[in-house]
N, CA and C atoms of all chains as a GROMACS GRO file, in nm:
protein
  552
    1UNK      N    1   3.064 -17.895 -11.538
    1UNK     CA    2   3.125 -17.972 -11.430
    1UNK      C    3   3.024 -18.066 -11.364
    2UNK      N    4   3.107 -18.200 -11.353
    2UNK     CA    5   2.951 -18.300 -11.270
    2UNK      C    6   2.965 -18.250 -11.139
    3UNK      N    7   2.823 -18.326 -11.069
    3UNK     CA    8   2.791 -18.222 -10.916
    3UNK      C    9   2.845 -18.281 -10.862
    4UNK      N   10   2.912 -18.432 -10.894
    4UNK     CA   11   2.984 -18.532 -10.781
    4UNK      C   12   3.090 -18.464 -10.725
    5UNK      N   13   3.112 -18.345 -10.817
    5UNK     CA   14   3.244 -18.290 -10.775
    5UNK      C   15   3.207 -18.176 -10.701
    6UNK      N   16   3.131 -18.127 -10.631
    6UNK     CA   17   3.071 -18.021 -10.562
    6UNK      C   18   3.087 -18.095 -10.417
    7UNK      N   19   3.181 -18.002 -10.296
    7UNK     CA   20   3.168 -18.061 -10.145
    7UNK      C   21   3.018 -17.968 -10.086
    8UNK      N   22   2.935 -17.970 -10.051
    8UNK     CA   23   2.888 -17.871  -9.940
    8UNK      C   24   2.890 -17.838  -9.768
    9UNK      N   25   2.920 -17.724  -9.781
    9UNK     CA   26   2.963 -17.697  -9.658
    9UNK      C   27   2.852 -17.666  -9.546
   10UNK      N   28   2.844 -17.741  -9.439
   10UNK     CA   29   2.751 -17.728  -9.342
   10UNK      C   30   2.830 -17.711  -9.244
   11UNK      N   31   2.809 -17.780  -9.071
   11UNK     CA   32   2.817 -17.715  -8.933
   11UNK      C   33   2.920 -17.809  -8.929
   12UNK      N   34   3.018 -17.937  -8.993
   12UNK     CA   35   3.079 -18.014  -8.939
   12UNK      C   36   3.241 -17.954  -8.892
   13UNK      N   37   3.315 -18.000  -8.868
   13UNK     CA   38   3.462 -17.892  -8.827
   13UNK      C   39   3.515 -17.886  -8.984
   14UNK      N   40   3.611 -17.789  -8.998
   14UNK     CA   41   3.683 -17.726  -9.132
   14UNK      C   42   3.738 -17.849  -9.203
   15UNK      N   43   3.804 -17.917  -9.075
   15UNK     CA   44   3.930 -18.058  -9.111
   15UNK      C   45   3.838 -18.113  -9.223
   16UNK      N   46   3.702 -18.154  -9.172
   16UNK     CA   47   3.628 -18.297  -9.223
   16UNK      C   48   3.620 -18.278  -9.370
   17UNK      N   49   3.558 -18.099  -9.428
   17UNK     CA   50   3.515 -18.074  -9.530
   17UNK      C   51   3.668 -18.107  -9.637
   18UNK      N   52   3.785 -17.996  -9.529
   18UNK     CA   53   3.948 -18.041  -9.627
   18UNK      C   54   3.976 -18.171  -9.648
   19UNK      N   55   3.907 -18.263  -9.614
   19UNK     CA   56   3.948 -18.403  -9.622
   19UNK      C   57   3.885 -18.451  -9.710
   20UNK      N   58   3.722 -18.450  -9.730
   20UNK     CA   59   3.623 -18.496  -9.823
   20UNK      C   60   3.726 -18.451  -9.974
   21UNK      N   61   3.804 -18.286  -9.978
   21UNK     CA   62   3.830 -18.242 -10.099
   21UNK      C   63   3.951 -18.312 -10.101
   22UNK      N   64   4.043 -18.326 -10.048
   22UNK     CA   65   4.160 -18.438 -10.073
   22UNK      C   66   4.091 -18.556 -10.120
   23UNK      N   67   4.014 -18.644 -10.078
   23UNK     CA   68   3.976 -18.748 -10.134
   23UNK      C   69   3.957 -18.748 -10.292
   24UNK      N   70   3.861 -18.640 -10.276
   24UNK     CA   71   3.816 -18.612 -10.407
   24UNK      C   72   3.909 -18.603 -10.537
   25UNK      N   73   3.998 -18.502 -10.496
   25UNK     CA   74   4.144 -18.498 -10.558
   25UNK      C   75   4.189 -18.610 -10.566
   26UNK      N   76   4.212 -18.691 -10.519
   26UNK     CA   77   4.274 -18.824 -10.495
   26UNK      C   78   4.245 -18.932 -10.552
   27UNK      N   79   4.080 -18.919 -10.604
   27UNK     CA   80   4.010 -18.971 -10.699
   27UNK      C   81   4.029 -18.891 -10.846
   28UNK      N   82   4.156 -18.857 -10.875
   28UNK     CA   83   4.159 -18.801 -10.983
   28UNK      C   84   4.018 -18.676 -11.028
   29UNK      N   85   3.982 -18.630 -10.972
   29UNK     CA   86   3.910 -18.486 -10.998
   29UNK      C   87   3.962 -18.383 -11.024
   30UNK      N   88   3.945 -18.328 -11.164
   30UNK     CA   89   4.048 -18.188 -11.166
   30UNK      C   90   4.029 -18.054 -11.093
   31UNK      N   91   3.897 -18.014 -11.067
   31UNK     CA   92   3.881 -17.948 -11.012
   31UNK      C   93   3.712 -17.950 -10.909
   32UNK      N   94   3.730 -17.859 -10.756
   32UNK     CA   95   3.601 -17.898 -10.714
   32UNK      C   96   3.532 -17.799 -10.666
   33UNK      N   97   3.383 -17.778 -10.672
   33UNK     CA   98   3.323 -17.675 -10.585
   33UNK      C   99   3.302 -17.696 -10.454
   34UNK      N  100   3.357 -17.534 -10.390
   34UNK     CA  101   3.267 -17.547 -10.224
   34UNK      C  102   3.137 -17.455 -10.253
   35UNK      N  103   3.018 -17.555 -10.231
   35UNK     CA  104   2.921 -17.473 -10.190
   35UNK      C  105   2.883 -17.399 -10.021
   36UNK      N  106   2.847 -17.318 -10.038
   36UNK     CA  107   2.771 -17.277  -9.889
   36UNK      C  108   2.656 -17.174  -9.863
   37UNK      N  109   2.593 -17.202  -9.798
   37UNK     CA  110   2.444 -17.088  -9.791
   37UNK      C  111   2.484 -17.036  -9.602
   38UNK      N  112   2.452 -16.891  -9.618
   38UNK     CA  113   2.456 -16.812  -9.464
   38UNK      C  114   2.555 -16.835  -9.381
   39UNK      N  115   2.556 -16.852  -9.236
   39UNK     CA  116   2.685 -16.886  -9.193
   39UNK      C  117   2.764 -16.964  -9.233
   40UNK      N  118   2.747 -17.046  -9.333
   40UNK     CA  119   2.843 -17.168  -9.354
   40UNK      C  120   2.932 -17.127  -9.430
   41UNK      N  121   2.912 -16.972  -9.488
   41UNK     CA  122   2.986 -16.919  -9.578
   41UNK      C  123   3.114 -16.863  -9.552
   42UNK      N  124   3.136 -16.829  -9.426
   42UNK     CA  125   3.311 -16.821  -9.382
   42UNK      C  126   3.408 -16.941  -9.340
   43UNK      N  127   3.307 -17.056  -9.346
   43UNK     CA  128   3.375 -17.184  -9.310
   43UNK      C  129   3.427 -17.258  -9.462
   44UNK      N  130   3.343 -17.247  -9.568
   44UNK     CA  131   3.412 -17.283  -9.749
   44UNK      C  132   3.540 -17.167  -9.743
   45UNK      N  133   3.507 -17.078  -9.690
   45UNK     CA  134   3.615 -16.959  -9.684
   45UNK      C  135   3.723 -17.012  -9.670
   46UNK      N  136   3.746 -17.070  -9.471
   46UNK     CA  137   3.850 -17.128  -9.427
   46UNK      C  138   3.867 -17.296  -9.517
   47UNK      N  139   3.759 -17.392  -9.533
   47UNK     CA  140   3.808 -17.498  -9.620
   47UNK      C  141   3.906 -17.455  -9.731
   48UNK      N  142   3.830 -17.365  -9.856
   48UNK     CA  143   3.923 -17.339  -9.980
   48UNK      C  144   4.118 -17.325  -9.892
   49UNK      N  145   4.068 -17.206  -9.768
   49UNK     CA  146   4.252 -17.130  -9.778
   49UNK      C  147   4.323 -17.213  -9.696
   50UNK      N  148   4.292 -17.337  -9.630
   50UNK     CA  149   4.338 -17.451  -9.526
   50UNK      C  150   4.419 -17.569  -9.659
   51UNK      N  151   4.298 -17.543  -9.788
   51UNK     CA  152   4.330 -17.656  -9.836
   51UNK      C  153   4.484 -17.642  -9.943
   52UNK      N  154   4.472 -17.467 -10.045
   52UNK     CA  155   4.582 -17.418 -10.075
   52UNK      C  156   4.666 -17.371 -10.016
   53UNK      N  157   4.656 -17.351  -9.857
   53UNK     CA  158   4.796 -17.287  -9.843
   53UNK      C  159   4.834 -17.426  -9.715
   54UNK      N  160   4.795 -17.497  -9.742
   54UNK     CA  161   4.833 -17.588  -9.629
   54UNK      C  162   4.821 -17.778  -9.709
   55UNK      N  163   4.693 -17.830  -9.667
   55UNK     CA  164   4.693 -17.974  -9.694
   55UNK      C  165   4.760 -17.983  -9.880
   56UNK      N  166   4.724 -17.929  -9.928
   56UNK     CA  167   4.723 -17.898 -10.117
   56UNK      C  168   4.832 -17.802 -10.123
   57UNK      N  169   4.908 -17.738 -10.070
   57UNK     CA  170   5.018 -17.630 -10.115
   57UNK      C  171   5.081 -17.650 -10.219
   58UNK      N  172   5.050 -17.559 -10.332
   58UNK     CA  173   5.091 -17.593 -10.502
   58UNK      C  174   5.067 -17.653 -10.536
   59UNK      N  175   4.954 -17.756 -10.499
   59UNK     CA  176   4.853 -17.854 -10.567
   59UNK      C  177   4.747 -17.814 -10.665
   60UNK      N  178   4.704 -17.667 -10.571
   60UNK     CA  179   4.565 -17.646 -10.633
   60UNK      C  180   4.563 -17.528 -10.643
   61UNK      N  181   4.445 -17.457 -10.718
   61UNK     CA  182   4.483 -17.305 -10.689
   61UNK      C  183   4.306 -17.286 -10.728
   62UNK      N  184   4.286 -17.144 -10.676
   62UNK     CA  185   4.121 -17.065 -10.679
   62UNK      C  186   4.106 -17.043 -10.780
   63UNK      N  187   4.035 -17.122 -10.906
   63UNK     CA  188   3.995 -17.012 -11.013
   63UNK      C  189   3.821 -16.984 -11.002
   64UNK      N  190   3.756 -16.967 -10.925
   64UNK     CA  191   3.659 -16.912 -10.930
   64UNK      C  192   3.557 -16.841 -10.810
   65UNK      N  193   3.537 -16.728 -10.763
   65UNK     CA  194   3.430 -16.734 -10.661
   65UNK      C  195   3.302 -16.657 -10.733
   66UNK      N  196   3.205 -16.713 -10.712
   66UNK     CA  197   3.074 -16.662 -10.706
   66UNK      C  198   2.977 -16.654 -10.572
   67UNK      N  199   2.948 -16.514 -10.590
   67UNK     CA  200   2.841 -16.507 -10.502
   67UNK      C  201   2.682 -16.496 -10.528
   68UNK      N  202   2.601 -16.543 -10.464
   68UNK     CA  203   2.437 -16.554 -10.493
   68UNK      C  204   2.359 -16.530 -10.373
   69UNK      N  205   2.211 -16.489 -10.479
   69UNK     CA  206   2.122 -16.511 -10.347
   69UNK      C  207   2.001 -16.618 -10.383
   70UNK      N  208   2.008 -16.703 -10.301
   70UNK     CA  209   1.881 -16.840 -10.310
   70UNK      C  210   1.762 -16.789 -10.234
   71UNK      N  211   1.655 -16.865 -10.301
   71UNK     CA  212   1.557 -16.851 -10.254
   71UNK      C  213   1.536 -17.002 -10.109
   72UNK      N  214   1.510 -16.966  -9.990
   72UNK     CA  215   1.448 -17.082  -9.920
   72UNK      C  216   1.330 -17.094  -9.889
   73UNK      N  217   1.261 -17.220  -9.878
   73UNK     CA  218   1.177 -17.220  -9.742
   73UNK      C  219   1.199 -17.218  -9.621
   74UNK      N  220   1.152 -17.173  -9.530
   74UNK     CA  221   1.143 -17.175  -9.394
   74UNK      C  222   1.087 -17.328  -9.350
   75UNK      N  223   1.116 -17.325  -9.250
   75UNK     CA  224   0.986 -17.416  -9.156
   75UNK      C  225   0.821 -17.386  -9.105
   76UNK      N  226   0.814 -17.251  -9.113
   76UNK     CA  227   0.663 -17.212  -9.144
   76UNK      C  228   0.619 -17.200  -9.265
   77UNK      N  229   0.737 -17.236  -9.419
   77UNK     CA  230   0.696 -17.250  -9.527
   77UNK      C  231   0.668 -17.105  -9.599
   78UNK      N  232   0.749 -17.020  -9.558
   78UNK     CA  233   0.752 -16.878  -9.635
   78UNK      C  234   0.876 -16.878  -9.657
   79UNK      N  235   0.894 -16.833  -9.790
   79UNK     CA  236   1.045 -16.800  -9.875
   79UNK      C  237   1.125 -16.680  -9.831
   80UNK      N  238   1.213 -16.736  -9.830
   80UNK     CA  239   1.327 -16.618  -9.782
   80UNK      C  240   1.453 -16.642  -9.849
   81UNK      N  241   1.534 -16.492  -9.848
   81UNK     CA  242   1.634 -16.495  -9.890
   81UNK      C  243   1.769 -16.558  -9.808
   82UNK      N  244   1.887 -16.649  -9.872
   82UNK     CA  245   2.032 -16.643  -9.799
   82UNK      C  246   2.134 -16.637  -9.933
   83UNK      N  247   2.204 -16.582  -9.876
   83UNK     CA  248   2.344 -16.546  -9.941
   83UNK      C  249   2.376 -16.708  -9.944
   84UNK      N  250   2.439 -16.696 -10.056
   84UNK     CA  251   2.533 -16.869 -10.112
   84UNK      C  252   2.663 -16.816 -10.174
   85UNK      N  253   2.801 -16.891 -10.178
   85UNK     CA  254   2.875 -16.845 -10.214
   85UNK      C  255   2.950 -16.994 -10.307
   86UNK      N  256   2.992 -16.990 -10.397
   86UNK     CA  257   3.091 -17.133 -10.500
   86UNK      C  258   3.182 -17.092 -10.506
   87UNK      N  259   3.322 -17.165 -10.427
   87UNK     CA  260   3.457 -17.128 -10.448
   87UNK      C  261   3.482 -17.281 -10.494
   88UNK      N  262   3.563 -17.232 -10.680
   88UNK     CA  263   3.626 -17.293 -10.749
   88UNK      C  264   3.760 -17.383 -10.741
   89UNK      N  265   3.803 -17.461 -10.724
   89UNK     CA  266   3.928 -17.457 -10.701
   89UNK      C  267   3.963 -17.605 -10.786
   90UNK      N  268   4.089 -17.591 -10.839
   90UNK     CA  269   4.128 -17.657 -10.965
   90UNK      C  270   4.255 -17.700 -10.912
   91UNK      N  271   4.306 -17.810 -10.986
   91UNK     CA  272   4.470 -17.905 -10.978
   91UNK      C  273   4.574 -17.811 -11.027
   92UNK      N  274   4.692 -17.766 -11.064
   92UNK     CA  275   4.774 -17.704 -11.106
   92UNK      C  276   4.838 -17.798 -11.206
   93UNK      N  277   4.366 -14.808 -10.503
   93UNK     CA  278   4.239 -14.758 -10.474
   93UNK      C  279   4.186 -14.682 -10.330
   94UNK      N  280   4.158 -14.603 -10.315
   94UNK     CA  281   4.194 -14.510 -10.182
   94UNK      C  282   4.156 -14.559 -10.049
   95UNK      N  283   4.222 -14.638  -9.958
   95UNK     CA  284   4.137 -14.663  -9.830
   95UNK      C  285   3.983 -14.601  -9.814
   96UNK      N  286   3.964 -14.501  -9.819
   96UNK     CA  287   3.864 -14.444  -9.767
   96UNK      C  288   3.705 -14.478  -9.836
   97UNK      N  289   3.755 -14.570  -9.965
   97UNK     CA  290   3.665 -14.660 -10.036
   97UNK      C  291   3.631 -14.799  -9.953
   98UNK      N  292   3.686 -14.856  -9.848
   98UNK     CA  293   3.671 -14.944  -9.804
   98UNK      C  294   3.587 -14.949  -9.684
   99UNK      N  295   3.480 -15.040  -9.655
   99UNK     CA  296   3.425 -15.081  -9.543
   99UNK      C  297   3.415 -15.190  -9.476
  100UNK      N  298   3.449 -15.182  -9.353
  100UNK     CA  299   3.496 -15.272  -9.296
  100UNK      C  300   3.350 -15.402  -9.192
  101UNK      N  301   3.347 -15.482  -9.227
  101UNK     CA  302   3.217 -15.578  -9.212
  101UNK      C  303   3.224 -15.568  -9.041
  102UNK      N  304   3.144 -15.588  -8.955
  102UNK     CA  305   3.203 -15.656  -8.829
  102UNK      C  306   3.058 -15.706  -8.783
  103UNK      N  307   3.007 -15.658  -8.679
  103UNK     CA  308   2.910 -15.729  -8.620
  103UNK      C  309   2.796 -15.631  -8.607
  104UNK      N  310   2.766 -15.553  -8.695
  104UNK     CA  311   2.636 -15.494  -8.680
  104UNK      C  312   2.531 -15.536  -8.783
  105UNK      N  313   2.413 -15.474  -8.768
  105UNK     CA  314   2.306 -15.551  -8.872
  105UNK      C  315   2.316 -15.536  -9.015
  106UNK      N  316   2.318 -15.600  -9.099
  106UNK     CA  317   2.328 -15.572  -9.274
  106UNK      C  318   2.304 -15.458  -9.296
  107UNK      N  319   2.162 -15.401  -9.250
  107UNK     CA  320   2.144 -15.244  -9.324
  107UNK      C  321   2.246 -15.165  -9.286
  108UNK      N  322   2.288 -15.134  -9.151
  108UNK     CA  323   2.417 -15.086  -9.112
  108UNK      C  324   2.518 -15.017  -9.252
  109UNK      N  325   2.557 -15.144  -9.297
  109UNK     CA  326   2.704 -15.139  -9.361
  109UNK      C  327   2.615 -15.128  -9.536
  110UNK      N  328   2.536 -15.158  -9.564
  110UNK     CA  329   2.448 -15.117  -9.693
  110UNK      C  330   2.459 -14.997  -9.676
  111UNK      N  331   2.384 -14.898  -9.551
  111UNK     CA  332   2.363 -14.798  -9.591
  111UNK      C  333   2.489 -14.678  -9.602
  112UNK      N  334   2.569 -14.757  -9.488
  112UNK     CA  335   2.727 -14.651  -9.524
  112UNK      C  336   2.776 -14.694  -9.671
  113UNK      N  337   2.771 -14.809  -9.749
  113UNK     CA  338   2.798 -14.824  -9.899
  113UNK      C  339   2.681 -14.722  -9.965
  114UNK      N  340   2.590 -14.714  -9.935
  114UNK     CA  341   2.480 -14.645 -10.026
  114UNK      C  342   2.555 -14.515  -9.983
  115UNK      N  343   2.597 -14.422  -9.889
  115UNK     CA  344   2.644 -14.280  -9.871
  115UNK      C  345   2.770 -14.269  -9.936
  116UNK      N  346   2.861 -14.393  -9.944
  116UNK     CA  347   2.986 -14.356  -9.998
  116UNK      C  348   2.946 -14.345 -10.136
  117UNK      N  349   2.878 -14.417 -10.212
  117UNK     CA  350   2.859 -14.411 -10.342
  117UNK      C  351   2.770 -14.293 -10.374
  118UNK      N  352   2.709 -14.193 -10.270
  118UNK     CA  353   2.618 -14.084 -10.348
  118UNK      C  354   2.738 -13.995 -10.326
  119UNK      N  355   2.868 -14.001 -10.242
  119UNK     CA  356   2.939 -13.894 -10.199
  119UNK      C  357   3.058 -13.922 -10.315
  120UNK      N  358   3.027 -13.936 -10.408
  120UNK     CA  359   3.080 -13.948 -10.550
  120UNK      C  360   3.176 -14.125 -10.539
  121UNK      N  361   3.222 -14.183 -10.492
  121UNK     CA  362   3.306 -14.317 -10.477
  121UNK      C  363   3.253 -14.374 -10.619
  122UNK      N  364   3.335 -14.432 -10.712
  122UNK     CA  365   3.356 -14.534 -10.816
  122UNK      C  366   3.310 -14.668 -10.740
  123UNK      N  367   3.410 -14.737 -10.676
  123UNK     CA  368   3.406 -14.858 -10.599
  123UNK      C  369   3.446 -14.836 -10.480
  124UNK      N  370   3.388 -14.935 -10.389
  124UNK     CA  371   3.398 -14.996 -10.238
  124UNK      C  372   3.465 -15.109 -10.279
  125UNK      N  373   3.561 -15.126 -10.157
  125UNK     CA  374   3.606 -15.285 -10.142
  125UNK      C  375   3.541 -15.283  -9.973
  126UNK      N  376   3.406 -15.379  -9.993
  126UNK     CA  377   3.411 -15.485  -9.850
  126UNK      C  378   3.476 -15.577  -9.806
  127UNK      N  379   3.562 -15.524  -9.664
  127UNK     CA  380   3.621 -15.605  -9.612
  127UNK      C  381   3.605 -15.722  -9.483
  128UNK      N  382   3.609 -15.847  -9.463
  128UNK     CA  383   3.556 -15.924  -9.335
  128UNK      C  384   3.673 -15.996  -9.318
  129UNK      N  385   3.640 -16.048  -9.172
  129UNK     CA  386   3.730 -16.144  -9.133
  129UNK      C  387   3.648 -16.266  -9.068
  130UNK      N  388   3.709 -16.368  -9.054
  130UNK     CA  389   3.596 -16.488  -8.981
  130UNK      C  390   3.458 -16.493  -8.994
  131UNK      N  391   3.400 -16.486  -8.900
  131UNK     CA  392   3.285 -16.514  -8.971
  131UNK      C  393   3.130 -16.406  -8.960
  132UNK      N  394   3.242 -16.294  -8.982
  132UNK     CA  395   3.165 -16.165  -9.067
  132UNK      C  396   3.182 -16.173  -9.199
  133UNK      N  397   3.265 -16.252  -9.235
  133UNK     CA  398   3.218 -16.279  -9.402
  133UNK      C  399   3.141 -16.326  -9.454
  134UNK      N  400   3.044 -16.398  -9.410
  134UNK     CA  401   2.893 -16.433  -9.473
  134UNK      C  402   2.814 -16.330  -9.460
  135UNK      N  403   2.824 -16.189  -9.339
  135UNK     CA  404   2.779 -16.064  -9.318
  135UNK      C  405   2.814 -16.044  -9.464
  136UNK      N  406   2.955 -16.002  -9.539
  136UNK     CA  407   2.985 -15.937  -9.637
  136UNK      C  408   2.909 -15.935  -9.778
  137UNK      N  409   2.951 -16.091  -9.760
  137UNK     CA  410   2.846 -16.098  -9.883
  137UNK      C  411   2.684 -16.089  -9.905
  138UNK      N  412   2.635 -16.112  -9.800
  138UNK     CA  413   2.486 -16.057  -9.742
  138UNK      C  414   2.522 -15.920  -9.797
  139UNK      N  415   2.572 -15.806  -9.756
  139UNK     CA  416   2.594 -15.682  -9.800
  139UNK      C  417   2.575 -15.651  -9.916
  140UNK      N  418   2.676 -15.733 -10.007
  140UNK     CA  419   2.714 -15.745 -10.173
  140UNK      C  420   2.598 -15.772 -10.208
  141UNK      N  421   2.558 -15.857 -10.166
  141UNK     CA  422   2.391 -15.951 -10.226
  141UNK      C  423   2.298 -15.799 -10.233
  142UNK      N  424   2.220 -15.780 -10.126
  142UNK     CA  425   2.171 -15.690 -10.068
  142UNK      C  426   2.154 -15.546 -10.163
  143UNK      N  427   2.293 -15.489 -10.127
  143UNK     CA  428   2.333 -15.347 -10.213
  143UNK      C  429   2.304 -15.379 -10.430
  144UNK      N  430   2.368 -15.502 -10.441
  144UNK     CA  431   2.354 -15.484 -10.573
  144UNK      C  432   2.168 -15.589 -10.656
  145UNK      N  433   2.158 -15.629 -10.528
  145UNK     CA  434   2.028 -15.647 -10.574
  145UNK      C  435   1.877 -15.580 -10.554
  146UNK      N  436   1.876 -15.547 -10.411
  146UNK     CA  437   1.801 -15.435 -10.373
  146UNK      C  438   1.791 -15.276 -10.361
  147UNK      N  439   1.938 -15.233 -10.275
  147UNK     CA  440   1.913 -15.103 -10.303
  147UNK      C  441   1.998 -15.003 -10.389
  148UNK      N  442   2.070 -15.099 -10.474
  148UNK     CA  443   2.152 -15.008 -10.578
  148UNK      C  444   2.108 -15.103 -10.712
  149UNK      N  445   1.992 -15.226 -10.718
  149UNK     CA  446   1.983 -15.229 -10.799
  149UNK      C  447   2.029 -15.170 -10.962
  150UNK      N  448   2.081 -15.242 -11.025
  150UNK     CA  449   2.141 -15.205 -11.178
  150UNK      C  450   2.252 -15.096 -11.189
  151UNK      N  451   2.253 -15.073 -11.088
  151UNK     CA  452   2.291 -14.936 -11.046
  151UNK      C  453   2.470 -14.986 -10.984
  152UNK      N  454   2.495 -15.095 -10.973
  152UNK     CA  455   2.667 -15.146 -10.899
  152UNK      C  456   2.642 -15.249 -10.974
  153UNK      N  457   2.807 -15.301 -10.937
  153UNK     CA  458   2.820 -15.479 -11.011
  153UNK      C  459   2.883 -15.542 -10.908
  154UNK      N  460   2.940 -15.645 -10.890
  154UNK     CA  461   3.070 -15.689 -10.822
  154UNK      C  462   3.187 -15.646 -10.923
  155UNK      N  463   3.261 -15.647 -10.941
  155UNK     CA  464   3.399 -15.609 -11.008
  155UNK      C  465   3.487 -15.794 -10.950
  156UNK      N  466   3.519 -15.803 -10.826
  156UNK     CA  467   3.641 -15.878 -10.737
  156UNK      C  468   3.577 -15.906 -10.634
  157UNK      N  469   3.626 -16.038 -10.667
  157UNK     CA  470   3.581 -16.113 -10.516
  157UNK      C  471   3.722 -16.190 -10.484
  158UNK      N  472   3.782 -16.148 -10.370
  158UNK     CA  473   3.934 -16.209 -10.339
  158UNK      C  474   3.888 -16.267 -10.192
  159UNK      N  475   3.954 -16.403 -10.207
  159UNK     CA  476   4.022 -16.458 -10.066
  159UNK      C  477   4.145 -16.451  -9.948
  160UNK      N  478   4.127 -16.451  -9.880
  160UNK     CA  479   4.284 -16.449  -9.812
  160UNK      C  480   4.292 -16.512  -9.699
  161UNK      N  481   4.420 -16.538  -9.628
  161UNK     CA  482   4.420 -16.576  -9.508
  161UNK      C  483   4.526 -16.495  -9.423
  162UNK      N  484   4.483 -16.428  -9.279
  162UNK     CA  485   4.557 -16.313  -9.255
  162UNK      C  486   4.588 -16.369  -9.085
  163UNK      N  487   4.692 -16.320  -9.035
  163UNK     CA  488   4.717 -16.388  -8.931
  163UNK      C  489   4.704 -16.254  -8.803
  164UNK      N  490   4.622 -16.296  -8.726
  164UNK     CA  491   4.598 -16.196  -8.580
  164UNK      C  492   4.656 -16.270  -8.495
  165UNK      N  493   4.661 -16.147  -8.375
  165UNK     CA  494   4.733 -16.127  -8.267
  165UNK      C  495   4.566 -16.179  -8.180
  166UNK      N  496   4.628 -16.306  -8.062
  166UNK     CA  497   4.528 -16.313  -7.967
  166UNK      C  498   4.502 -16.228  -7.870
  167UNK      N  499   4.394 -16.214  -7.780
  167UNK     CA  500   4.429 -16.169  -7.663
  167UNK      C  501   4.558 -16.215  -7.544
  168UNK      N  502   4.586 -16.349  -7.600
  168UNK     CA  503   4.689 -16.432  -7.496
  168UNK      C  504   4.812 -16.388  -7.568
  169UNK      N  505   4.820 -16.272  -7.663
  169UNK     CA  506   4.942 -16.284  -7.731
  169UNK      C  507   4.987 -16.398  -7.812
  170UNK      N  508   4.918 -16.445  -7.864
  170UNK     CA  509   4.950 -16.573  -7.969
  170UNK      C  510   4.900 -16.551  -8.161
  171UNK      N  511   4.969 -16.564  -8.202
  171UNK     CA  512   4.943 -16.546  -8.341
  171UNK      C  513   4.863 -16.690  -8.409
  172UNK      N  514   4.750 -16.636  -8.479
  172UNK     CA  515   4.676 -16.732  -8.540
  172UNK      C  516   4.624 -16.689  -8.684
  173UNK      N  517   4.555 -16.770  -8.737
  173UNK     CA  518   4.552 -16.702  -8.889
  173UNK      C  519   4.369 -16.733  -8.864
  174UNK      N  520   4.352 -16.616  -8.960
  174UNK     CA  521   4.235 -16.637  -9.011
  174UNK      C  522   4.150 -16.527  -9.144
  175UNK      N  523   4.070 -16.607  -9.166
  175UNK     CA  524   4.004 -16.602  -9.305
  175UNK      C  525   3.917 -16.483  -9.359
  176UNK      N  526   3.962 -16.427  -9.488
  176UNK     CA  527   3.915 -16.279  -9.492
  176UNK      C  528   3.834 -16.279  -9.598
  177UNK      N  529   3.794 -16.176  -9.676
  177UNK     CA  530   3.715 -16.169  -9.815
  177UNK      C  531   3.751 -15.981  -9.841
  178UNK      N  532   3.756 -16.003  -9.940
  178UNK     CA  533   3.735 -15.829 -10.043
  178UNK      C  534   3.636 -15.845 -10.110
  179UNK      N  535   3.553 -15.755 -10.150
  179UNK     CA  536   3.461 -15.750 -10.216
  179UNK      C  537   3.421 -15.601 -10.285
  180UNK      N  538   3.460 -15.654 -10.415
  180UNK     CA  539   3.472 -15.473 -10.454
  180UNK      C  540   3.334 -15.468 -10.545
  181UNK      N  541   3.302 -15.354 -10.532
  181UNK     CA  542   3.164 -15.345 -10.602
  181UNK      C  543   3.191 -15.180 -10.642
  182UNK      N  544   3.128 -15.210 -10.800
  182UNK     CA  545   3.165 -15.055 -10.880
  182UNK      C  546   3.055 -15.022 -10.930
  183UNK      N  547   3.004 -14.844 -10.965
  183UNK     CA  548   2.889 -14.840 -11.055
  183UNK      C  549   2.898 -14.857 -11.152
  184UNK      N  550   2.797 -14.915 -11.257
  184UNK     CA  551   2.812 -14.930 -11.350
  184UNK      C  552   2.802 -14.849 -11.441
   0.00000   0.00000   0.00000
């Protein structure tokens, strides 16, 4: 899958991220990833289930979640662990 | 799969809910399903991460990772929805 098709999810509101993935869709994309690392990870949560059971209803459907752990840097420059999560989601 | 396999995420520290998964699984349990809502689900998977990489190493897998969207009762008496995760993890 190309990465153009990957949204990532940071601090912006739920709407903005469901919108970037409509576009995307809209640009003929068959299917797209939500990425997210640490808290951002219940917000791809709410993007994916905002976007199938609401903006996309029988548009799209989940075929994939993975969960991980990344390595970061800090800002004092020591590596640490965060949880990352990729929810799949495809055209019908 | 028996309720009593399930743990429920909320707001205490990761080791917390690791180590009640580490007791259910020595007190004979097959699988746990971790459960969260909002945004104790990046807690959850921190958990998942955690248990099958550090302290149950080789030792669990994930099995299921499910989404949902579940609707609560406010304090104002108002119904709203929000965003859950399962997370089942089995020995291997």
């Amino acid at each position: 899958m190309s990465e153009d098709n990957t949204v990532f999810i940071g601090n912006k509101p739920v709407t903005a991220y469901v919108m970037a993935c409509v576009t995307q869709f809209n640009r003929n994309a068959d299917s797209i990833v939500l990425k997210a690392r640490g808290r951002a990870i219940s917000r791809a949560v709410d993007v994916a289930e905002v976007l199938r059971h609401r903006f996309m209803k029988d548009l799209v459907e989940l075929t994939d979640i993975k969960i991980a752990t990344e390595q970061i840097e800090t800002r004092e420059g020591n590596l640490t662990n965060v949880s990352a999560i990729e929810i799949t989601i495809t055209k019908t």
